[in-house]
C-alpha positions in Angstrom: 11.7 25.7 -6.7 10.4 25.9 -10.3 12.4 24.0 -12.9 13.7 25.8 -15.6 13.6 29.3 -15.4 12.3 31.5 -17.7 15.5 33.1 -18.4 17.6 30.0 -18.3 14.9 27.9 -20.4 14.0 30.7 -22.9 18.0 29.9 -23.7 18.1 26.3 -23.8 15.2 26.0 -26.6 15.8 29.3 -28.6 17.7 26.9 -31.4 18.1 23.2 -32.2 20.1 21.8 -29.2 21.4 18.4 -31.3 21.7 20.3 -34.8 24.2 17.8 -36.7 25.4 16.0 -33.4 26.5 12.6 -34.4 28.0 10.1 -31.5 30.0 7.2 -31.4 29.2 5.2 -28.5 32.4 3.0 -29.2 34.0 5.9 -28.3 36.6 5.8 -25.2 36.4 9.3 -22.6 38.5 11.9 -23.9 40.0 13.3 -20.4 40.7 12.6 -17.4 37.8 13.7 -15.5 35.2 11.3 -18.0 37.6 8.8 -17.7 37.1 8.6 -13.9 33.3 9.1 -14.3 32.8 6.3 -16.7 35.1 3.6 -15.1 32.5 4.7 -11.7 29.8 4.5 -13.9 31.2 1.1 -15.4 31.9 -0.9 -12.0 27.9 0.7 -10.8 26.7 -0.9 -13.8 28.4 -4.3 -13.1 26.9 -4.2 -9.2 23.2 -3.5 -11.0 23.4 -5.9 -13.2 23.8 -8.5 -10.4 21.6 -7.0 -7.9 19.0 -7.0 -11.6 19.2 -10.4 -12.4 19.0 -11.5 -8.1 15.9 -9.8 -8.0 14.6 -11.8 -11.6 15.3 -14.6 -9.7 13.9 -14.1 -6.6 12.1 -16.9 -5.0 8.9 -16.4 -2.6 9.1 -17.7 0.4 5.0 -17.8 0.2 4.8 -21.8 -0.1 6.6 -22.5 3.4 5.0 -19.6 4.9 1.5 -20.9 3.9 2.1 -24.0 5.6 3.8 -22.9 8.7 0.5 -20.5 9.3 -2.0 -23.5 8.5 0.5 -26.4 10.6 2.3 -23.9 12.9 4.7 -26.5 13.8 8.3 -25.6 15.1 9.4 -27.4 12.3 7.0 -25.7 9.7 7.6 -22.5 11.7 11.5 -22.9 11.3 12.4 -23.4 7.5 9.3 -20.8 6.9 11.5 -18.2 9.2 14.9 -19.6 7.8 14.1 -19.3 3.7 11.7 -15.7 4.8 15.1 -14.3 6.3 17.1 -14.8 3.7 14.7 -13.3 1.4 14.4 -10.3 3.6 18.3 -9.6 3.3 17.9 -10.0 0.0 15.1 -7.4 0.2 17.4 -5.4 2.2 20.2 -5.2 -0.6 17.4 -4.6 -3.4 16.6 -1.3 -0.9 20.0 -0.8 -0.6 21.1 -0.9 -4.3 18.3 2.1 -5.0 19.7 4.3 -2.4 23.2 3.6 -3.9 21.6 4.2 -7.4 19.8 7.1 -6.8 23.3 8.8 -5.3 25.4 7.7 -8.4 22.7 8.9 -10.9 22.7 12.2 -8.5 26.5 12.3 -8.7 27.1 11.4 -12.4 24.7 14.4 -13.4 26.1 16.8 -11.1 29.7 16.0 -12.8 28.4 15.7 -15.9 27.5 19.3 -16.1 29.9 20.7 -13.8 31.7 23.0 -16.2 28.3 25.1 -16.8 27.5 27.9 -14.5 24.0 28.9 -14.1 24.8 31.9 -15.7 26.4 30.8 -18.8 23.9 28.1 -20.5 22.8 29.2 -23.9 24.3 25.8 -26.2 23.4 22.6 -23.7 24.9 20.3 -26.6 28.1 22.6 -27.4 28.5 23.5 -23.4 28.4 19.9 -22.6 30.9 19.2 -24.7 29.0 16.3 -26.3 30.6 15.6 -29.5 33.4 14.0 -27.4 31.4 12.6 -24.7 29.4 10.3 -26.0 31.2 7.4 -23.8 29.1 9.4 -20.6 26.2 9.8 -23.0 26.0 5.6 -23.4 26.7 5.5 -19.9 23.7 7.5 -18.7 21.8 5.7 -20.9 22.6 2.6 -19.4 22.2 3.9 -15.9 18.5 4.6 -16.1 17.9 1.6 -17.8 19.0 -0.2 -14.7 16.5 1.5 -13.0 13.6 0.7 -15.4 14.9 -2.8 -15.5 14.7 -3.1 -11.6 11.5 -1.6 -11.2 9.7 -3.8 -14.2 11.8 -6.8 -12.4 10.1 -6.0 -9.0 6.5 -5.3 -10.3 6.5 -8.8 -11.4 8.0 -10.1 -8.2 4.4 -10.0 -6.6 5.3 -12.2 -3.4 8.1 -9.6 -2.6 5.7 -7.6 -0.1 4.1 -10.8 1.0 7.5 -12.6 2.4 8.6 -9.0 4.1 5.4 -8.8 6.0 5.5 -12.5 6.5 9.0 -12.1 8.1 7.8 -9.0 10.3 4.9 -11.4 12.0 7.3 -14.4 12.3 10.1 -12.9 14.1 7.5 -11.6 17.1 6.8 -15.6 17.6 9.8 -16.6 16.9 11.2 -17.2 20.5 7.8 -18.0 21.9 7.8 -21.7 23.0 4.8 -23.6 21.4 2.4 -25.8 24.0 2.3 -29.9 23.0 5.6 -30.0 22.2 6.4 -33.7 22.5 8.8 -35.6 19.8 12.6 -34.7 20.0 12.1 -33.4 16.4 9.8 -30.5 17.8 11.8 -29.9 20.2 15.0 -29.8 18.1 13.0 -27.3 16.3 11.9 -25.6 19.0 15.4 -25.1 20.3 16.5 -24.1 16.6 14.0 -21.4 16.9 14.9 -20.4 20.8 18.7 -19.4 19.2 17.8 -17.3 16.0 19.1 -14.2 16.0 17.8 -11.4 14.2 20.6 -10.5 11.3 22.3 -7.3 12.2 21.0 -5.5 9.4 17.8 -6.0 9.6 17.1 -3.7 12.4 13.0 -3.0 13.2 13.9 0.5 12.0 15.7 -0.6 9.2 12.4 -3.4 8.2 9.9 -0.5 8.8 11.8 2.0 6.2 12.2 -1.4 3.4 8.7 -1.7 3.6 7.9 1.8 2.8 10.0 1.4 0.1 8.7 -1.5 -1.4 5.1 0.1 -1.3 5.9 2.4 -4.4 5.2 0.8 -7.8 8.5 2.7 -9.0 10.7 2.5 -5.9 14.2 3.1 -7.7 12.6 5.4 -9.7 11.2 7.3 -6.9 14.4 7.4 -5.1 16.3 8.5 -8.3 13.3 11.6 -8.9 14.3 12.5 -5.1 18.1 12.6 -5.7 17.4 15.0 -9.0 15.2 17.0 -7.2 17.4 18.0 -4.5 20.6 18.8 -6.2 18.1 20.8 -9.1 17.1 22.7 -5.9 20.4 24.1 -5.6 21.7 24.5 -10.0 19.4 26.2 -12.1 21.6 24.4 -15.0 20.8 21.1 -13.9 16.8 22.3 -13.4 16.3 23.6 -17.3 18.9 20.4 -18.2 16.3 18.0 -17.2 14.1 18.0 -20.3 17.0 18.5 -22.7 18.1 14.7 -21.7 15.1 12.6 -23.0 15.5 15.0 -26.0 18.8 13.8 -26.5 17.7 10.1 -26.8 14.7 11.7 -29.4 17.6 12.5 -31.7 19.5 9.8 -31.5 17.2 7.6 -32.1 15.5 10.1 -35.1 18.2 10.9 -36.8 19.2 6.9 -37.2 22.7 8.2 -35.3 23.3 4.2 -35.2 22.5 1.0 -37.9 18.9 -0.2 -37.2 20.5 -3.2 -35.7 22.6 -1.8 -33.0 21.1 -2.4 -30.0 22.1 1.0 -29.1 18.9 2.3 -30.2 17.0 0.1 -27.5 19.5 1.4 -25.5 18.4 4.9 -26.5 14.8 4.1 -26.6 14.5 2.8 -22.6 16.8 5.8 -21.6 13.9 8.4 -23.9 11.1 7.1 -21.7 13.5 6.6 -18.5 14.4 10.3 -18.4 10.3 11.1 -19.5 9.3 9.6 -16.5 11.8 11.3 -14.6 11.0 15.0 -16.1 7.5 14.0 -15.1 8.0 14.0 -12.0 10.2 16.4 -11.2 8.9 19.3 -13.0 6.1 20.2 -11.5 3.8 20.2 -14.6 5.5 17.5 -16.0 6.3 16.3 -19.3 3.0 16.2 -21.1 1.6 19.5 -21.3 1.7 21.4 -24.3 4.2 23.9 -23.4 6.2 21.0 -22.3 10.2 21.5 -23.6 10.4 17.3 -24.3 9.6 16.3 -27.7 6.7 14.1 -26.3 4.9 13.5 -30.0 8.4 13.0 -31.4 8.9 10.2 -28.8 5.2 8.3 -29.0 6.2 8.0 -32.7 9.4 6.6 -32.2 7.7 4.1 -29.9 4.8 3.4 -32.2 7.4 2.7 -35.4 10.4 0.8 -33.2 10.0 -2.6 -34.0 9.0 -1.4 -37.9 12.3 0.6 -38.4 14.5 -2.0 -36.2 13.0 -5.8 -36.9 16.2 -7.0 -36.4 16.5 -6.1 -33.2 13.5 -8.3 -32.3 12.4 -6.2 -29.5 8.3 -5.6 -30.2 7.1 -7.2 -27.0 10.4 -4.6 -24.4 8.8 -1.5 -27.2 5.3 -2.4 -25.5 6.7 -2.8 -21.7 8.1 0.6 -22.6 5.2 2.0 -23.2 3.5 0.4 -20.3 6.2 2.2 -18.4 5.6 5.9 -19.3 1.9 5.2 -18.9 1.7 3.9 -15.4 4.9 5.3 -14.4 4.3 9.0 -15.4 1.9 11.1 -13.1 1.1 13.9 -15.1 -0.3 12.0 -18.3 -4.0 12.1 -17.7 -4.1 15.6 -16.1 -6.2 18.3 -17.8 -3.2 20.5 -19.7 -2.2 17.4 -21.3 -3.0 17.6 -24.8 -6.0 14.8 -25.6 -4.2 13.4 -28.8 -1.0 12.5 -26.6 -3.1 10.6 -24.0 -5.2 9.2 -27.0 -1.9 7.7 -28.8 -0.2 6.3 -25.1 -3.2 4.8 -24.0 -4.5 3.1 -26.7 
């Protein structure tokens, strides 16, 4: 199904969405129903920001694996096996905690917006009610910048592929008894390796789907696109809402909503690009065209004059990963509609 309607569209960018919107996101909900959302939203957050910083300290198990393919000892073949299956559970919770993600992210929009029909959006700003939500507001924000954290976090973890594959081959040796074993210490090994059991988890079903996973470049990302696009399939509100939220960030951020050294406005800035990359892949022409509803030359300029409008905030080299983000990240950038000046000034 098409995003955005032309009905339902032609409403949502007849007039300024944000005109005078000013948030405080200090702020406490204002109701019951945001109260519940944010304290979900709030104990999510404190589960990604552990799962976050396990996987920016994640620790290949390539050294050990190296030498128990070039000294295939039972000794070598052992601790290789032992630290490679604990990194493969940990692999396991890192696929884990994007499925989980993708279905809060899925669930926080869906409430978010639940007071709208699809027949009655004309005022996305006033509808949503966003003068007195901008606790929810901060806490999107903060969602999708879990994500970007996470997938930036695992594109640098290079040998994460490496030790699941590594684990896949051992565990088909693993109980396979090795010829010349001699010493007691081989044997001890040998024995060691006889007994291992296969965690429950880590089923061959289970292994084969991780790996899948772990072949996108954007895996949380991916799974969070999926989410949105399924519930869009069934709320033409939540389909034309989808560009309006980078948009939101764009205004922010623009109309200097916070003092330049809040980090709220970094905070703003990774959830503009988040939720670009996510209307890019969502809508089917993305978010680059020219008829595009985001306010894409409004956002490369933010980008480009970040670090001059905020120095304090010291953030010139996360403004560049940014960048880096929506170029490599998005899939519609370099296609033909998109206008030649936008792909000039991301690119360069």
């Amino acid at each position: 199904m098409a995003f955005g309607t032309q009905n339902t569209m032609g409403k949502c960018i007849s007039r300024n969405w944000f005109e005078g919107l000013v948030l405080d996101f200090d702020a406490q909900p204002q109701n019951e129903d945001d109260q519940k959302l944010y304290d979900e939203a709030t104990a999510f957050l404190l589960d990604a920001e552990n799962i976050i910083s396990r996987i920016e300290g994640y620790e290949s198990s390539s050294a050990l694996s190296r030498k128990a393919l070039a000294e295939p000892t039972a000794e070598n073949r052992w601790h290789a096996l032992e630290s490679v299956c604990k990194n493969t559970l940990e692999i396991y919770h890192f696929w884990r905690f994007a499925k989980n993600c993708s279905q809060f992210i899925g669930k926080f929009l869906e409430s978010f917006v639940a007071q709208i029909g699809d027949d009655q959006l004309t005022d996305p700003s006033d509808q949503l009610q966003l003068s007195t939500r901008a606790a929810l507001v901060r806490q999107f924000a903060s969602l999708i910048s879990a994500v970007i954290r996470f997938d930036r976090a695992k594109a640098m973890a290079n040998s994460i592929q490496n030790d699941l594959s590594f684990y896949r081959r051992i565990i088909q040796s693993a109980h396979q008894p090795q010829t010349g074993v001699g010493s007691a210490n081989d044997r001890m090994y040998e024995e060691k390796l006889f007994e291992w059991k296969q965690p429950a988890e880590l089923t061959d079903s289970v292994v084969s789907t991780v790996s899948f996973f772990l072949a996108s470049p954007v895996p949380v990302m991916q799974e969070v696109c999926k989410a949105i696009e399924k519930i869009s399939d069934k709320s033409e509100t939540i389909q034309a809402l989808i560009p309006f939220i980078p948009n939101l960030y764009v205004h922010l951020i623009k109309k200097k909503t916070f003092p330049a050294d809040s980090e709220f406005n970094f905070l703003c800035l990774r959830a503009m690009v988040g939720f670009i990359i996510v209307t890019d892949r969502v809508e089917p022409e993305g978010a680059f065209h020219s008829n595009s509803v985001v306010k894409i030359n409004d956002a490369i300029s933010i980008l480009e004059n970040f670090h001059k409008n905020h120095p304090a905030l010291n953030k010139e080299e996360q403004v560049y990963q940014l960048v880096d983000c929506l170029k490599y990240w998005s899939v519609h950038l370099q296609d033909d509609t998109t206008p030649s000046k936008i792909a000039w000034r991301l690119m360069m």
